[in-house]
N, C-alpha and C positions, 0 to 999 in steps of 0.2 A: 504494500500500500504506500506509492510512494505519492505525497500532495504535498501541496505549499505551505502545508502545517508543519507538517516532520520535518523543512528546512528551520523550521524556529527551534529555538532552545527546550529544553523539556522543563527547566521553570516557568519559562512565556507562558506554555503548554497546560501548564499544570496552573497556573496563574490563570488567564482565560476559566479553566474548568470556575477553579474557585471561584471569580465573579460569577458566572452565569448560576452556580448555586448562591450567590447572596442576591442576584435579581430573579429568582425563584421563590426564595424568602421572602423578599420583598412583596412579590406578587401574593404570596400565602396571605403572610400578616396583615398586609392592605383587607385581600377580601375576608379575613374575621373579622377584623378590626371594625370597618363601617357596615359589616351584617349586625354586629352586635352590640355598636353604637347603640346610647339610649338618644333617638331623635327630639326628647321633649327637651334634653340636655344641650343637644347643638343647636336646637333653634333657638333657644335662653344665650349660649353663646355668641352666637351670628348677631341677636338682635342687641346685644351689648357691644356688636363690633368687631368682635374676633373674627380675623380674615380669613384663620384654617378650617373655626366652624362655619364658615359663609361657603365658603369650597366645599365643606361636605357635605352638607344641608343639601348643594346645587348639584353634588352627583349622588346624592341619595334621591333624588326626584327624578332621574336619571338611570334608577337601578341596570336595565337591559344594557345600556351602554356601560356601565360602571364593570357591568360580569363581564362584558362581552369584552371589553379592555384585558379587563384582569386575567380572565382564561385564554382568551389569544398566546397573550405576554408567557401566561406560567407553561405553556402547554407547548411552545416553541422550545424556550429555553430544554425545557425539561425532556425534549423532546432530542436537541444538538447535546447534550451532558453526553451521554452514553453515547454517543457517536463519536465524541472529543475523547474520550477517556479508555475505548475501545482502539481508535488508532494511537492513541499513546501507549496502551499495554501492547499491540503488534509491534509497531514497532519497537519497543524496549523488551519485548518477551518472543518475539518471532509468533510467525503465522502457524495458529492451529487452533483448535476448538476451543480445548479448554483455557486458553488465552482470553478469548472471548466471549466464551459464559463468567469466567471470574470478572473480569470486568465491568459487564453487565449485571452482576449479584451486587458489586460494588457500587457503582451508581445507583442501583434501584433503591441502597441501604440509605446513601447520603441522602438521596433525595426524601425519601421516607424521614428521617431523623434530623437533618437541615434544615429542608425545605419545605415541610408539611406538616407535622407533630408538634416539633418545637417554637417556629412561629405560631402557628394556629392557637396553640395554647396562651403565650404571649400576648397576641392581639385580643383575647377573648377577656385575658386580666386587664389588658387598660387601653378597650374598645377607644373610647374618644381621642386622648392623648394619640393615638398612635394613626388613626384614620385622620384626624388633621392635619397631622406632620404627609401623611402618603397623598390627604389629598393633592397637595403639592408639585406630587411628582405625577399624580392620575390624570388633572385633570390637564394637560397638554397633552399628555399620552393618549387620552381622548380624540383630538381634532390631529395627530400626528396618524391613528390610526383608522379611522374616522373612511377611510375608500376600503380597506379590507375590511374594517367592520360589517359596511354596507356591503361585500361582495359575499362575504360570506351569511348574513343575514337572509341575502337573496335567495340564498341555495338553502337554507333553514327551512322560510320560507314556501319555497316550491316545496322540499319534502313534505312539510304542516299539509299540505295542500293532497300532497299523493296519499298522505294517508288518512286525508278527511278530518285532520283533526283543526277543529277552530278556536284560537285562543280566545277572541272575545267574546264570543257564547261563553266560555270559562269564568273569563271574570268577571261578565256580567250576573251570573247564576250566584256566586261567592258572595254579592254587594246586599 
């Protein structure tokens, strides 16, 4: 497996992994953090002026774009980990199976224990605190993603459609 990764260092290499599991994290903790937000809290904030509660207030009214961000984000990432960290064990272990599956056992664990457990838990102890500070970084990431959101919505979408299922019958039966 010879790419223009394996020309970089295996710190770079292993540096990159590490980032993409803290913007993993990041993506975790955001979506507990403003699920589990108390909203009567942030709009007490907002209307006092706080600019991170006014941010999150604006992507909690927002929810479908807020997930749809967030799981774009966490589902890429976590998606190139295991590919990054699969051609770093090849090449620093040579090509064969079990190169491959250890690898892959590896990533699934960080991710599991990194990137989804340990934030999650996190964000669920100090929902607000922690969804102000992210809305920060969410809500650009919003109008940044904003043409794949809509692309992939479409296809969403069309499938709701093939299989007959109507959301707003849904939420109108709920009210």
């Amino acid at each position: 497996m010879d790419s223009w990764l394996n020309n970089w260092p295996w710190w770079t290499q292993l540096g990159l992994v590490v980032l993409l599991l803290v913007i993993s994290a990041f993506f975790s903790i955001a979506e507990t953090s403003m699920m589990a937000s108390n909203r009567h809290r942030i709009r007490h904030l907002a209307n006092r002026g706080n600019k991170g509660a006014k941010n999150t207030q604006e992507l909690l009214g927002k929810t479908e774009q807020l997930l749809s961000v967030i799981l774009i984000g966490n589902n890429v990432v976590n998606t190139i980990v295991p590919v990054l960290l699969a051609g770093i064990a090849l090449h620093a272990f040579g090509n064969n199976g079990s190169v491959l599956s250890i690898s892959t056992g590896v990533a699934a664990i960080l991710i599991i224990i990194f990137c989804e457990i340990t934030p999650k838990v996190i964000g669920a102890t100090y929902p607000e605190r922690i969804a102000m500070a992210a809305s920060w970084i969410i809500k650009p990431l919003i109008v940044i993603l904003k043409p794949a959101m809509w692309l992939i919505n479409l296809f969403v979408s069309g499938l709701l459609k093939i299989f007959r299922i109507d959301t707003e019958a849904n939420k109108n039966s709920q009210m």
